[in-house]
Structures are given as structure tokens and as C-alpha cells.
N, C-alpha and C positions, 0 to 999 in steps of 0.2 A: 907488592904482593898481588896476587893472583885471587881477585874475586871472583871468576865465574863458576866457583862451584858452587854460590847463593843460590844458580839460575838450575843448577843438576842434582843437587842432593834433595832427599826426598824429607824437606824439614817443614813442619805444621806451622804455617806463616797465620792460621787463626786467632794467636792471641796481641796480634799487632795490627789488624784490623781496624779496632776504634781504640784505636793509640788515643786521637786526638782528645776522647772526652779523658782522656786520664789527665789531662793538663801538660805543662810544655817544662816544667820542671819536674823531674822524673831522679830517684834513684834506683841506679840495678835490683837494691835489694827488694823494693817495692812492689815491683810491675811487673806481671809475667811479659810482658815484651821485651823487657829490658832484660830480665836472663836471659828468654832466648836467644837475643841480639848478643849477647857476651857470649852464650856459648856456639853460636854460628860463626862470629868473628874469631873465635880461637881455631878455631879450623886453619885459618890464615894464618895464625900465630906459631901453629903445631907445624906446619911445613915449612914455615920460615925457618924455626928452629934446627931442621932437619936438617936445612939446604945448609944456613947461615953459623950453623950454632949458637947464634943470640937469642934469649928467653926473651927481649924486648927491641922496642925501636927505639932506634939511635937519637930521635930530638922531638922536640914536639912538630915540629912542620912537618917532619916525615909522616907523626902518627895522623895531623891534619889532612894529608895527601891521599893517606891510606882509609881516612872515615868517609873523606868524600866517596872517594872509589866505591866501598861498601854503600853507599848508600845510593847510588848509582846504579848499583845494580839491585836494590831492595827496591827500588824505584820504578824498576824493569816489571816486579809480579801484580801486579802497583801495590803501591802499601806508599804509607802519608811519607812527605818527604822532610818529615823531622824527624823521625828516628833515632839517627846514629847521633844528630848533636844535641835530642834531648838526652839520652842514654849513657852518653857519653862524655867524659874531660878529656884530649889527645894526651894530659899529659900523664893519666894512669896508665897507659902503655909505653911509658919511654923511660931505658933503661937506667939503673944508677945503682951503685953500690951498695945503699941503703935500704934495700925493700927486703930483702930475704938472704938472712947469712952470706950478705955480699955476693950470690949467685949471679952471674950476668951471662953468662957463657956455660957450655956441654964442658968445658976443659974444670972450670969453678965448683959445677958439679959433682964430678968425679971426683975432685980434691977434697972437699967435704963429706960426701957421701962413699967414694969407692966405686970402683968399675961395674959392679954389680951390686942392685938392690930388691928389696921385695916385689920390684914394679916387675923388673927381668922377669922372675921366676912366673909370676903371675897374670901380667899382662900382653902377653905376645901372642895369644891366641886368639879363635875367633869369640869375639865379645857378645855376639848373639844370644849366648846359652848362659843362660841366670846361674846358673852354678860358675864359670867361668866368669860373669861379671861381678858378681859377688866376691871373688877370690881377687880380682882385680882390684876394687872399690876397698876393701879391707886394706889392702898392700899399698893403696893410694894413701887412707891414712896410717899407715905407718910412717910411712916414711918423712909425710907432712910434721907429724911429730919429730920425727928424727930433724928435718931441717928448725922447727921452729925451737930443738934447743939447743941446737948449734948457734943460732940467731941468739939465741937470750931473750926475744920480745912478741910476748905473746900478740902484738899492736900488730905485727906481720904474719899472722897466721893465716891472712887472706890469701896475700900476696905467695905465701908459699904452696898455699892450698894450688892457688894458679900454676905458677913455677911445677907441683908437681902431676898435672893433670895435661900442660905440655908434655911435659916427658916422657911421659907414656902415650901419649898421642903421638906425638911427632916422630921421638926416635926408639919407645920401646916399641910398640904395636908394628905387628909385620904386616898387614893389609891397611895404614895409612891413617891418614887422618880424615878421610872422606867416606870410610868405609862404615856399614848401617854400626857396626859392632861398636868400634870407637866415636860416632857419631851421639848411640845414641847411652852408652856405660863409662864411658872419659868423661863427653865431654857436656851429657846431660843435655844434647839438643831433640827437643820432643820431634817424634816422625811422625808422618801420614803415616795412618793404621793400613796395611798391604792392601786389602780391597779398597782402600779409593784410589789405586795407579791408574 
């Protein structure tokens, strides 16, 4: 995967700063750095899916490969070089049948879900406009509902949550996964506010 958009998109690296006093064992859910780090690393996730059609990576060495890289280039703005392996397990991003109504693929989705969902009708526009992202956001959890009861298990409602915020990143949204609109309404990664460019 492709990290140099860590180094071009305009994402507020402020709350990773003093990582370090937050301690070295860290969960996403806890730490503002640690969502931000999840939802700047789906950027990578969202185009992968695009290219590849896999909602995840294929083993944990690959996702090991793929944190260094990331953190490699979080390393570039400087920011502490623990990061990605406090933030992170490789093996929550590698793929298995088990995580969400057995989705692993764009082909699993569609078999479940149908060629078209509320993401289509909703999410392919420019994400900028709160009216537009709101209509997105809504149709995001629809459809999470929709996967988590096809799944049966409310224990993957994370995971599907995930599952469905690539989706619309990667291959509903027609200006990308880099773009301010999907950047900052998919995939919840905070921006510099426009006057400090």
C-alpha cells in the first residue's frame, strides 16, 4: 500500500504529539491519536479495496509490512516513533471469514447486500456540504445495520462499522479516498482548519 498521502493530505497530526505521556499501551478507543491513526490508515485501506477488492490484508506479515511503512512516514512530520505499534495489533487488519457476515471481498458484498445500497444513492457526492454528509453518515448506518443482521452478532458491529466506511471510501465516493469530503465525512480523519495551509 501506498503511504505517501500521510505526507499530502491536510490531516491535524496535533493530537499525536505527546503520544508518548499517554503511555505505550494505548487502545483506539481511548486516545485521540489512536482514531486518528485508524482513520488516516483507512485511507490505505479504502484504495486498496478499490484496486484489489479485499476489505482486508491477506496475513499478519503483510499488515506488519504495511504498519511499518505507515509509521515511516508518520515519522517523516516527526511524530514519536511508536505510534502505529502502540495503536495497533497487524492482526486486526488481516482478512478471515469471521469478522462481518463473512464479507472479505466487493464480490461478498454485493451477495449480501446487492449491487446497490443506501451508500450509492447517498455517498458519491462532494462530502464537504453537511447536508451531503449527513445524508451519507445516515446511509452509513443503515446499511451497518443491514450487514450486522445478516452477521447474527452484534460482537461485529465494529468490524462491520469498518467494512462499511471502506465502502464508501474506496469504491462508492467518486472523488476518492484522499479527498477533504471523504477524508473528513467517511472516514472521520480531523483537518487543519483552511487558514493554517
Amino acid at each position: 500500500m501506498d503511504f505517501n498521502y500521510v505526507l499530502r493530505v491536510p490531516w491535524n497530526s496535533s493530537n499525536c504529539h505527546n503520544f508518548v505521556s499517554q503511555g505505550s499501551t494505548t487502545k483506539n478507543s481511548k486516545y485521540p491519536c489512536c482514531t486518528t491513526l485508524i482513520s488516516l490508515f483507512s485511507v490505505a485501506l479504502a484504495q486498496r479495496l478499490k484496486e484489489t477488492s479485499l476489505f482486508r490484508l491477506p496475513d499478519v506479515s503483510t499488515s506488519q509490512s504495511c504498519l511499518l511503512d505507515f509509521q515511516s512516514k508518520l515519522n517523516s512530520l516527526p511524530l514519536p516513533n511508536n505510534l502505529a505499534s502502540s495503536c495497533f495489533k497487524p492482526q486486526q487488519f488481516v482478512i478471515g471469514p469471521n469478522i462481518c457476515a463473512g464479507v472479505q471481498k466487493i464480490s461478498d458484498w454485493v451477495a449480501k447486500l446487492g449491487r446497490s445500497t443506501a451508500l450509492d444513492g447517498n455517498c458519491r457526492a462532494d462530502l464537504t456540504n453537511l447536508t451531503a454528509c449527513d445524508a451519507c453518515v445516515k446511509a452509513g448506518f443503515q446499511v451497518q445495520s443491514k450487514l450486522i443482521e445478516i452477521d447474527g452478532k452484534k460482537s461485529h458491529s465494529t468490524n462491520c462499522f469498518y467494512f462499511t466506511v471502506l465502502y464508501a471510501a474506496g469504491v462508492v465516493n467518486e472523488a476518492g479516498p484522499e479527498s477533504n469530503g471523504v477524508l473528513s465525512c467517511i472516514l472521520g480523519v480531523p483537518l487543519v482548519p483552511h487558514n493554517k495551509f
